[in-house]
TORGUTOR-586132 format. One record per residue: residue number from 0; residue in three letters; y, z, x of N, C-alpha, C in turn. Coordinates in nm, 3 decimals. Example, Ala and Ser with C-alpha at 12.3 -4.5 7.8 and 13.67 -1.06 7.14 Angstrom:
BEGIN
+------+-------+---------+---------+---------+---------+---------+---------+---------+---------+---------+
: dodo : vovex :    n_c2 :    n_c3 :    n_c1 :   ca_c2 :   ca_c3 :   ca_c1 :    c_c2 :    c_c3 :    c_c1 :
+------+-------+---------+---------+---------+---------+---------+---------+---------+---------+---------+
:    0 :   ALA :  -0.569 :   0.780 :   1.319 :  -0.450 :   0.780 :   1.230 :  -0.330 :   0.780 :   1.320 :
:    1 :   SER :  -0.225 :   0.708 :   1.285 :  -0.106 :   0.714 :   1.367 :   0.003 :   0.787 :   1.290 :
+------+-------+---------+---------+---------+---------+---------+---------+---------+---------+---------+
END
This chain:
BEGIN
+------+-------+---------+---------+---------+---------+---------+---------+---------+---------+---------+
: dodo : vovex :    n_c2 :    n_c3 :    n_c1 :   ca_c2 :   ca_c3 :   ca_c1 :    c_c2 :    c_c3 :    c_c1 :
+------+-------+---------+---------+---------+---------+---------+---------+---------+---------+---------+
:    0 :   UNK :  -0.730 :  -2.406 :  -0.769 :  -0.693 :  -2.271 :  -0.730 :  -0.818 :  -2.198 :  -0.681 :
:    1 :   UNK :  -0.813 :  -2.116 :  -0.543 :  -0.915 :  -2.002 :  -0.524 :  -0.939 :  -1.922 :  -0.605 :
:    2 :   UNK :  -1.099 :  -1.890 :  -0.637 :  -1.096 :  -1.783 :  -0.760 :  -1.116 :  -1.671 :  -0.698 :
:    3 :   UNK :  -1.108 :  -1.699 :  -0.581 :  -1.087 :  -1.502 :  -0.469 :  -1.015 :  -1.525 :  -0.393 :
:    4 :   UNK :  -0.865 :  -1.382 :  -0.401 :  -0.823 :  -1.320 :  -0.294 :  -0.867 :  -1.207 :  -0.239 :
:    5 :   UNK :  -0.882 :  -1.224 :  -0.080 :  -0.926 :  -1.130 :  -0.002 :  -0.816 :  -1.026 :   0.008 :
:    6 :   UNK :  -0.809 :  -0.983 :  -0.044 :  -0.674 :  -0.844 :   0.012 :  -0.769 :  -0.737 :   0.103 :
:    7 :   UNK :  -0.686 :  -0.626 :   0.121 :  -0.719 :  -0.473 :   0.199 :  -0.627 :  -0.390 :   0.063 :
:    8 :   UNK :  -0.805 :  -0.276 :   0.076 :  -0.738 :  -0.165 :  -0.025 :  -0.714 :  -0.067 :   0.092 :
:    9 :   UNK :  -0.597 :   0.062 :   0.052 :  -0.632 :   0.117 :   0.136 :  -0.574 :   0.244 :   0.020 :
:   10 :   UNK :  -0.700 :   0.354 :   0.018 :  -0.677 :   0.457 :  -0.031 :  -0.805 :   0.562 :  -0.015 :
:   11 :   UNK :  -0.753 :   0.712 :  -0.032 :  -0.837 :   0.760 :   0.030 :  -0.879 :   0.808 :   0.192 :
:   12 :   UNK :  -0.738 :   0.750 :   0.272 :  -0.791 :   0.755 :   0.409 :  -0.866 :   0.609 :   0.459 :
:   13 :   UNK :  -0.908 :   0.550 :   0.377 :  -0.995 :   0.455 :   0.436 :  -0.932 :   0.263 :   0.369 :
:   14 :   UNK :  -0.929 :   0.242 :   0.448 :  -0.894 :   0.054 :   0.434 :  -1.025 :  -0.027 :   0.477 :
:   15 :   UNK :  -1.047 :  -0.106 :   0.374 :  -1.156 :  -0.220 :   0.340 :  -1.092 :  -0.317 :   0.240 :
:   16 :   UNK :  -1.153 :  -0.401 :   0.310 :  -1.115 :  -0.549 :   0.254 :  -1.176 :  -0.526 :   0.068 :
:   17 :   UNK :  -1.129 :  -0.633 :   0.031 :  -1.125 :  -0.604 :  -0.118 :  -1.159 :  -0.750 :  -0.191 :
:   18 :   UNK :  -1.254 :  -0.815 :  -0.287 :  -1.198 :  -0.971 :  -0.318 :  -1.226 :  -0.917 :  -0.472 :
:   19 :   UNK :  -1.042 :  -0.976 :  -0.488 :  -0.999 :  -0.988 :  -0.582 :  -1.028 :  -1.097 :  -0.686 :
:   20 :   UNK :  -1.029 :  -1.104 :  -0.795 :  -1.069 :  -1.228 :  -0.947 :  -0.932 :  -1.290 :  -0.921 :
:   21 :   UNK :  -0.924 :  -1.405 :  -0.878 :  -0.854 :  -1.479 :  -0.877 :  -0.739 :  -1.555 :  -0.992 :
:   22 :   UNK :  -0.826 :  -1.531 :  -1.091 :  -0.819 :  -1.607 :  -1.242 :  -0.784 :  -1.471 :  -1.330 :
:   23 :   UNK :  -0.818 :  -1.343 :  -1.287 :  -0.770 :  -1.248 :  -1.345 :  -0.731 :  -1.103 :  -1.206 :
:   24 :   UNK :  -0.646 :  -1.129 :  -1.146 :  -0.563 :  -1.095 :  -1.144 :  -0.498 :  -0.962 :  -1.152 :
:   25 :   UNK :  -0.432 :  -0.924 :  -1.228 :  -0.384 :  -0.792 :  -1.271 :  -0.489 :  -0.691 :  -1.349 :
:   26 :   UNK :  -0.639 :  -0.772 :  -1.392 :  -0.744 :  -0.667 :  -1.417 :  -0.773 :  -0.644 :  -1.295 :
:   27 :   UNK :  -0.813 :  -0.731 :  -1.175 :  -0.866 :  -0.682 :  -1.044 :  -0.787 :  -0.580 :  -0.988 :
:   28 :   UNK :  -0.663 :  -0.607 :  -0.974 :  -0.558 :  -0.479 :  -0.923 :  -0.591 :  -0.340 :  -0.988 :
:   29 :   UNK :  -0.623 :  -0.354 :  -1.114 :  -0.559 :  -0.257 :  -1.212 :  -0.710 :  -0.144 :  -1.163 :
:   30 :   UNK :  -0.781 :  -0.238 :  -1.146 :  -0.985 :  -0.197 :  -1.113 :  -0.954 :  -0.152 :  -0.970 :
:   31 :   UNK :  -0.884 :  -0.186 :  -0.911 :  -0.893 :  -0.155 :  -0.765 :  -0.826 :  -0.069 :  -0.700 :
:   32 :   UNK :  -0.697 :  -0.055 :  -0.739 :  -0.614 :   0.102 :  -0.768 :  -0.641 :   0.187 :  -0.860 :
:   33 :   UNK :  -0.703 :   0.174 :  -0.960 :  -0.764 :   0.274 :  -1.049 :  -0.636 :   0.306 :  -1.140 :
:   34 :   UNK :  -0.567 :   0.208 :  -1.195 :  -0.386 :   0.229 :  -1.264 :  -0.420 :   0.148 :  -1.390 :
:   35 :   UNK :  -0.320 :   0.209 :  -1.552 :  -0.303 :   0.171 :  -1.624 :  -0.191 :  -0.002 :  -1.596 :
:   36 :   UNK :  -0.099 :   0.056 :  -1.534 :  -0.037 :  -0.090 :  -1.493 :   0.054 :  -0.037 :  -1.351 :
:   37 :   UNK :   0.080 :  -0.172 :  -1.248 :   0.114 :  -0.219 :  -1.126 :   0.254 :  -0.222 :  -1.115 :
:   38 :   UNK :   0.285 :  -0.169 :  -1.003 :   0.426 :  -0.242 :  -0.935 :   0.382 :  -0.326 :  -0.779 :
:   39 :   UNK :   0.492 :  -0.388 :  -0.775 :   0.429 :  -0.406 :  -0.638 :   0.546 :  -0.451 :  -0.569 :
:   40 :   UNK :   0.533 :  -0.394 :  -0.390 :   0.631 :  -0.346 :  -0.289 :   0.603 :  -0.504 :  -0.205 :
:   41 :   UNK :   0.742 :  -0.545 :  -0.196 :   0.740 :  -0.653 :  -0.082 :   0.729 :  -0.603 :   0.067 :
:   42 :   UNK :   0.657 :  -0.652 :   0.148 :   0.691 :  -0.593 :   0.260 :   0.718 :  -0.713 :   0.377 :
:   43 :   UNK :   0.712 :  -0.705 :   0.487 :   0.744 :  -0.751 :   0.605 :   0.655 :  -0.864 :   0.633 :
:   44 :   UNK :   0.633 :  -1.017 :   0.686 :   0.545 :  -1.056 :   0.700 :   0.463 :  -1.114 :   0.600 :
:   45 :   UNK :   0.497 :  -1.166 :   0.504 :   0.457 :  -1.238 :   0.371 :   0.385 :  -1.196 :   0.322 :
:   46 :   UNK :   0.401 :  -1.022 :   0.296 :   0.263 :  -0.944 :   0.220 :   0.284 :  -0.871 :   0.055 :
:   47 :   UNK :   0.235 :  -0.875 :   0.009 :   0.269 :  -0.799 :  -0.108 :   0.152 :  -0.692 :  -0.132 :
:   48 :   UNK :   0.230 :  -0.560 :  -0.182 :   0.153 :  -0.404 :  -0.192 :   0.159 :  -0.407 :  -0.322 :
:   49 :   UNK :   0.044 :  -0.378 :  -0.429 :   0.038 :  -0.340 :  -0.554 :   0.003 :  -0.165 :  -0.507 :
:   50 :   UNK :   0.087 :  -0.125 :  -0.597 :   0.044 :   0.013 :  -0.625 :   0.078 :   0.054 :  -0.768 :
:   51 :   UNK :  -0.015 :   0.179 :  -0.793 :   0.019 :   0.274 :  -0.920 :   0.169 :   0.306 :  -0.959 :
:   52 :   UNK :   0.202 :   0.211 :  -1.082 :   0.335 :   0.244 :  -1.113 :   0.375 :   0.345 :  -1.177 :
:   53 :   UNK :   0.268 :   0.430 :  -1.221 :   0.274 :   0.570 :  -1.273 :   0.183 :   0.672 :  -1.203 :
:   54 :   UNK :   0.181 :   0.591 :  -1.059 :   0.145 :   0.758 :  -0.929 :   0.227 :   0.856 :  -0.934 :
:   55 :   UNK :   0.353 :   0.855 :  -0.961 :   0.411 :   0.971 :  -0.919 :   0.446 :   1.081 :  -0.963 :
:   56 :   UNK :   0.359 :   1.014 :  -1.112 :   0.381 :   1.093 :  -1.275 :   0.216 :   1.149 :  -1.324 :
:   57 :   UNK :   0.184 :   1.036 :  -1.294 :   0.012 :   1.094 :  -1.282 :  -0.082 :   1.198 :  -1.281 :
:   58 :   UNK :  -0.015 :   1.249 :  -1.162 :  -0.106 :   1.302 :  -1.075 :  -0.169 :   1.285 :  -0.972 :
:   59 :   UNK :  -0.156 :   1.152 :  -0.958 :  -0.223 :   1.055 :  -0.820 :  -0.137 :   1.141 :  -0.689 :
:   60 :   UNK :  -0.260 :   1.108 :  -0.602 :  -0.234 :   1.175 :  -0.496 :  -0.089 :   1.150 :  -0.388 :
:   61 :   UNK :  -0.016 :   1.165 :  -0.285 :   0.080 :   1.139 :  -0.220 :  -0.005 :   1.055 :  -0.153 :
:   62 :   UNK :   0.010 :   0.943 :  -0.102 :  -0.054 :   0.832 :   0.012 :  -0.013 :   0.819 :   0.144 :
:   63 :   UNK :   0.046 :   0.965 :   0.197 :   0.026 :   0.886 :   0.331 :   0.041 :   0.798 :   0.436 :
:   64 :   UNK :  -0.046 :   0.770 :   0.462 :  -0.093 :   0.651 :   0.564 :  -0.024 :   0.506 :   0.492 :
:   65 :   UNK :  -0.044 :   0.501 :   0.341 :   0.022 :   0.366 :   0.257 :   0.142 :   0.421 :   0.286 :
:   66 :   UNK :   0.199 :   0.531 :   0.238 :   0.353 :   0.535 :   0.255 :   0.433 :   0.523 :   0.385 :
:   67 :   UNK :   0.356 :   0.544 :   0.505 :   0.383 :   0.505 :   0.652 :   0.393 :   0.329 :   0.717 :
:   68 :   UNK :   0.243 :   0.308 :   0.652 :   0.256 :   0.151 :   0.627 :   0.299 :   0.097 :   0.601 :
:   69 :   UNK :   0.411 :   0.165 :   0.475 :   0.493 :   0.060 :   0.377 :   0.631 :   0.064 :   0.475 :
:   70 :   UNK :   0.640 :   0.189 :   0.526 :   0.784 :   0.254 :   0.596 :   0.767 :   0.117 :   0.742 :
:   71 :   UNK :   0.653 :   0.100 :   0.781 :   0.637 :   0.036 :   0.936 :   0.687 :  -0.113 :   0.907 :
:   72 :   UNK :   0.645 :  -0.159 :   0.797 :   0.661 :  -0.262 :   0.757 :   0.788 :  -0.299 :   0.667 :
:   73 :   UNK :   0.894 :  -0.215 :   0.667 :   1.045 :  -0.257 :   0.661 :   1.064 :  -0.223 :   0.481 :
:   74 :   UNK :   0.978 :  -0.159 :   0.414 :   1.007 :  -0.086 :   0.326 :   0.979 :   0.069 :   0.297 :
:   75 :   UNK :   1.153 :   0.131 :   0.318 :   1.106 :   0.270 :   0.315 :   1.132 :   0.346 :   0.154 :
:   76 :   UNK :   0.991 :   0.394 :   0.141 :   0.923 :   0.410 :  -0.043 :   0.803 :   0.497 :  -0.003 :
:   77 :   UNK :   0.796 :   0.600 :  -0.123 :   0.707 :   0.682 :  -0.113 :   0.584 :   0.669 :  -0.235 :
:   78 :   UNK :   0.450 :   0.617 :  -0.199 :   0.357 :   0.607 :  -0.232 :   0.216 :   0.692 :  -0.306 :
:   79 :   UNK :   0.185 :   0.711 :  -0.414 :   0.094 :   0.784 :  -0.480 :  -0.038 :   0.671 :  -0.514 :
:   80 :   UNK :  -0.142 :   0.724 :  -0.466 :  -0.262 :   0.657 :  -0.526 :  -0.349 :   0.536 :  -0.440 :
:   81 :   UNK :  -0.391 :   0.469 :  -0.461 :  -0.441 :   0.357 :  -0.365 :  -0.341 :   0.273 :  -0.376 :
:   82 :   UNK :  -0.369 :   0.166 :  -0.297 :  -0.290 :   0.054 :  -0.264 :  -0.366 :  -0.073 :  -0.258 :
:   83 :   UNK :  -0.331 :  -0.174 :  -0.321 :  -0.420 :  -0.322 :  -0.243 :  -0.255 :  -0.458 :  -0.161 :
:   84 :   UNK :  -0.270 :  -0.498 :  -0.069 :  -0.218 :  -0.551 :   0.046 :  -0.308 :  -0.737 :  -0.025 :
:   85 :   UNK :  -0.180 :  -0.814 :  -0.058 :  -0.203 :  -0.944 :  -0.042 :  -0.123 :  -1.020 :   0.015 :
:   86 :   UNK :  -0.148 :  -1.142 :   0.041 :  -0.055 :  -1.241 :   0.091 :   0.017 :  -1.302 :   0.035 :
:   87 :   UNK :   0.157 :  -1.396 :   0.056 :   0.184 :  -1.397 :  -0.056 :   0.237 :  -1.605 :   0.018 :
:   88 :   UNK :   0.183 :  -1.660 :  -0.103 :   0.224 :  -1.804 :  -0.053 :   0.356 :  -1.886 :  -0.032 :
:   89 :   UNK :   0.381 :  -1.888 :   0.071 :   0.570 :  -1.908 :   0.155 :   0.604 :  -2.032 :   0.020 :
:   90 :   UNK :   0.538 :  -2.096 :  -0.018 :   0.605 :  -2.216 :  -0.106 :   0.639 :  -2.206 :  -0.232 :
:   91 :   UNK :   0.540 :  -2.110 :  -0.321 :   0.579 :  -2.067 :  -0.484 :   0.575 :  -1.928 :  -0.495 :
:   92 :   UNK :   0.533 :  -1.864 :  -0.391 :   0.540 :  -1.678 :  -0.390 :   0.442 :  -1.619 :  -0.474 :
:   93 :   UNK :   0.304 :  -1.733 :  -0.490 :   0.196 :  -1.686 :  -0.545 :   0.114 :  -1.576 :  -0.437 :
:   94 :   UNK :   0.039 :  -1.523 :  -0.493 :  -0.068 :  -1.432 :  -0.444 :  -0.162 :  -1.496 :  -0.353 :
:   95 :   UNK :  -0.210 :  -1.496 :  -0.260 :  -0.309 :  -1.557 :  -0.198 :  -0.394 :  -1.469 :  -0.093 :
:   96 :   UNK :  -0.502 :  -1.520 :  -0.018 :  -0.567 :  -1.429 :   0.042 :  -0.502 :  -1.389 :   0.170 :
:   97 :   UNK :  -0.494 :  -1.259 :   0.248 :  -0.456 :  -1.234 :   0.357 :  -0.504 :  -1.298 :   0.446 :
:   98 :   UNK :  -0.417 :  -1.384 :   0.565 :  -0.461 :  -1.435 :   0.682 :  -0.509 :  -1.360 :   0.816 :
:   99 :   UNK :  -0.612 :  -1.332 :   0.926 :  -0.667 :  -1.255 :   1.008 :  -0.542 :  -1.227 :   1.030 :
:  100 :   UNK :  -0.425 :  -1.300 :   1.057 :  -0.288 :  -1.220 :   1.152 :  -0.249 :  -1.131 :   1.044 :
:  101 :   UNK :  -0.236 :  -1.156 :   0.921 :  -0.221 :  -1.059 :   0.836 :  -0.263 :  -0.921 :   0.849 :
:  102 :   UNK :  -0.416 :  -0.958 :   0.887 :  -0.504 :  -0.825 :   0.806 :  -0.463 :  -0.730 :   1.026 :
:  103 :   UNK :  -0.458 :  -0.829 :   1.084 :  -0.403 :  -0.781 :   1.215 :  -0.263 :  -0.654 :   1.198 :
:  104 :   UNK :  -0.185 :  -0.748 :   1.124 :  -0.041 :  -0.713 :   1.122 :  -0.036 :  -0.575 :   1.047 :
:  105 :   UNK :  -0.179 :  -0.547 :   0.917 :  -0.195 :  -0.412 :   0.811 :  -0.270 :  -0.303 :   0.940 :
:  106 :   UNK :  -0.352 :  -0.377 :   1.068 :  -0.440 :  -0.285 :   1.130 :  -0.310 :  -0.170 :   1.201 :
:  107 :   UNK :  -0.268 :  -0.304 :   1.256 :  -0.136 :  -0.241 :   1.385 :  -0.094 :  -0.120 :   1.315 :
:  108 :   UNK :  -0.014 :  -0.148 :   1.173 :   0.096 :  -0.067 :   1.118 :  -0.001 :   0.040 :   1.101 :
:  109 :   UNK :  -0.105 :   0.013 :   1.056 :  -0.132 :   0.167 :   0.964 :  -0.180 :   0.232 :   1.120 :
:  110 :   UNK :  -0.240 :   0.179 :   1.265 :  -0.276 :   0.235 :   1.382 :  -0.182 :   0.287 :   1.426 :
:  111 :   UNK :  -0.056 :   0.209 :   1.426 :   0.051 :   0.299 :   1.543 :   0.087 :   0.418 :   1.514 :
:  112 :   UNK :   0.132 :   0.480 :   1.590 :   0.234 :   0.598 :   1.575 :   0.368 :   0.542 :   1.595 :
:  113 :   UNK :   0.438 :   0.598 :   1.434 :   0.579 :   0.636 :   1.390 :   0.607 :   0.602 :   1.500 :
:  114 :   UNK :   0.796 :   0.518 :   1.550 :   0.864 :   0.557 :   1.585 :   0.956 :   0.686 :   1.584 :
:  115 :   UNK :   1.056 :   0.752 :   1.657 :   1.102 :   0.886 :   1.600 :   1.261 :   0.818 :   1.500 :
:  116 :   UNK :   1.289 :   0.691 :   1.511 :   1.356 :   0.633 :   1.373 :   1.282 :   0.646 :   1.252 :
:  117 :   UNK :   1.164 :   0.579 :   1.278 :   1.101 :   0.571 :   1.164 :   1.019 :   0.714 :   1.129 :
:  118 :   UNK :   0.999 :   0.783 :   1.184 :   0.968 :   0.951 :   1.156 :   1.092 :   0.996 :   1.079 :
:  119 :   UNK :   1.205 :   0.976 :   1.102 :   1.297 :   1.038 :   1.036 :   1.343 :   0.966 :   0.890 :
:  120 :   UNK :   1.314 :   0.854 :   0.857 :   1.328 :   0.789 :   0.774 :   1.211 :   0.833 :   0.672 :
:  121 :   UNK :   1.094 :   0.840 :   0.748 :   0.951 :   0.897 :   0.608 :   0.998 :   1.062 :   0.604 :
:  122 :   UNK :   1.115 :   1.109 :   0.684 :   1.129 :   1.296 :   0.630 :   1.226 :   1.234 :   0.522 :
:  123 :   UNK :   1.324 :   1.180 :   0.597 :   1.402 :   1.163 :   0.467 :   1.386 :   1.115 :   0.332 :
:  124 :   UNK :   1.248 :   1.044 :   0.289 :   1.204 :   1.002 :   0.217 :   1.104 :   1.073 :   0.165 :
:  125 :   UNK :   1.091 :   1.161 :   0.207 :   0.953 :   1.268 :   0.167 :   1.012 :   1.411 :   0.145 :
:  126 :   UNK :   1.129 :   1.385 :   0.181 :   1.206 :   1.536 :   0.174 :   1.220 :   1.621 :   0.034 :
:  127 :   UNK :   1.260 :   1.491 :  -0.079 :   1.264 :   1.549 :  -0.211 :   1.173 :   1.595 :  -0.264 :
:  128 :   UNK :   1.013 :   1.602 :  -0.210 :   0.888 :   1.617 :  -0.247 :   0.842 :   1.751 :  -0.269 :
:  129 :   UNK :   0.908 :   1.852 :  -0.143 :   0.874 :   1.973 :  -0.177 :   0.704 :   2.023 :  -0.121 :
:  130 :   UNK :   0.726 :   2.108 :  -0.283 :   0.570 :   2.164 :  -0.220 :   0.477 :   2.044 :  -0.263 :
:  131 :   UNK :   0.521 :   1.918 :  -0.319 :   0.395 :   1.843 :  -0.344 :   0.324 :   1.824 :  -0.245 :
:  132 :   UNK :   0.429 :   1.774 :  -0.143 :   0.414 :   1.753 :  -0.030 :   0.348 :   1.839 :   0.090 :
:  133 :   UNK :   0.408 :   1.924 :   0.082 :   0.292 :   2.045 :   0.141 :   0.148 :   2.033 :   0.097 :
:  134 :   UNK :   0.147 :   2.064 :  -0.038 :  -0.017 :   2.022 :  -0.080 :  -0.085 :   1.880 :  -0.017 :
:  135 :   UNK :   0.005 :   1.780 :  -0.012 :  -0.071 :   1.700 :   0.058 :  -0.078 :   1.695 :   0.180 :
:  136 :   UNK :  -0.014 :   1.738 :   0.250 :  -0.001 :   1.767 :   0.397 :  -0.142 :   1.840 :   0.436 :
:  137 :   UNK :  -0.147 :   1.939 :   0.378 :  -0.236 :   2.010 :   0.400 :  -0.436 :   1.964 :   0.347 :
:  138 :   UNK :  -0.389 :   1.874 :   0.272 :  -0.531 :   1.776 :   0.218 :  -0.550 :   1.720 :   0.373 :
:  139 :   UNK :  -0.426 :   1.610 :   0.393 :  -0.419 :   1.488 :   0.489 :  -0.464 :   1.603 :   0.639 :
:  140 :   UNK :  -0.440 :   1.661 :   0.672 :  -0.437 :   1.772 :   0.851 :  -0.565 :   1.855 :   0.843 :
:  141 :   UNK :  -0.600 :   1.895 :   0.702 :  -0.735 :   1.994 :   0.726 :  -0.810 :   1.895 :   0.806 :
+------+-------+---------+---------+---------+---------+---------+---------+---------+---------+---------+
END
């Protein structure tokens, strides 16, 4: 077994590659989102998203750019806190390192601009948010 996966964190505004403890795993996640414990979002393209499973209770921030990413990539879910992006292996659905088309496939999503489907799908999904949401709006635009 590799004792590093390369994932992408992305929190904060900013995405950088990340190498994860191979052999441990859910401490590296836990170190790298800054979370007592993980969920993690399947997405499009054989990737798997760990995020803060108690962002939304926290205090952790609204994410954004992760929650757009997650929306581009065929899961629409609203995101608090950092994020780390791995690959995930087509034969036993282990964890593995992201492939360049991968880390291609995280550049595209988080670069493009929304479709106006998919704009309406992150209101509708951000709608119940309120003024949290405002507060972060207003972090994310200053």
């Amino acid at each position: 077994m590799t004792k590093t996966i390369i994932g992408m964190r992305l929190g904060g505004g900013v995405a950088e590659r990340v190498a994860l403890d191979a052999l441990n795993l859910g401490d590296s996640i836990r170190r790298e989102i800054d979370c007592r414990s993980f969920d993690v979002v399947g997405l499009r393209g054989h990737l798997d998203l760990f995020v803060d499973d108690e962002g939304a209770i926290n205090g952790s921030e609204l994410n954004l750019p992760l929650t757009k990413t997650a929306h581009m990539l065929g899961t629409p879910t609203v995101l608090y806190g950092a994020g780390v992006f791995v690959g995930i292996d087509k034969t036993d659905g282990s964890s593995v390192s992201l492939t360049e088309t991968q880390f291609a496939i995280l550049r595209d999503a988080m670069q493009t601009r929304p479709s106006f489907e998919l704009l309406n799908k992150l209101a509708a999904s951000l709608a119940p948010l309120g003024a949290a949401l405002d507060r972060s709006l207003t972090t994310h635009l200053a």
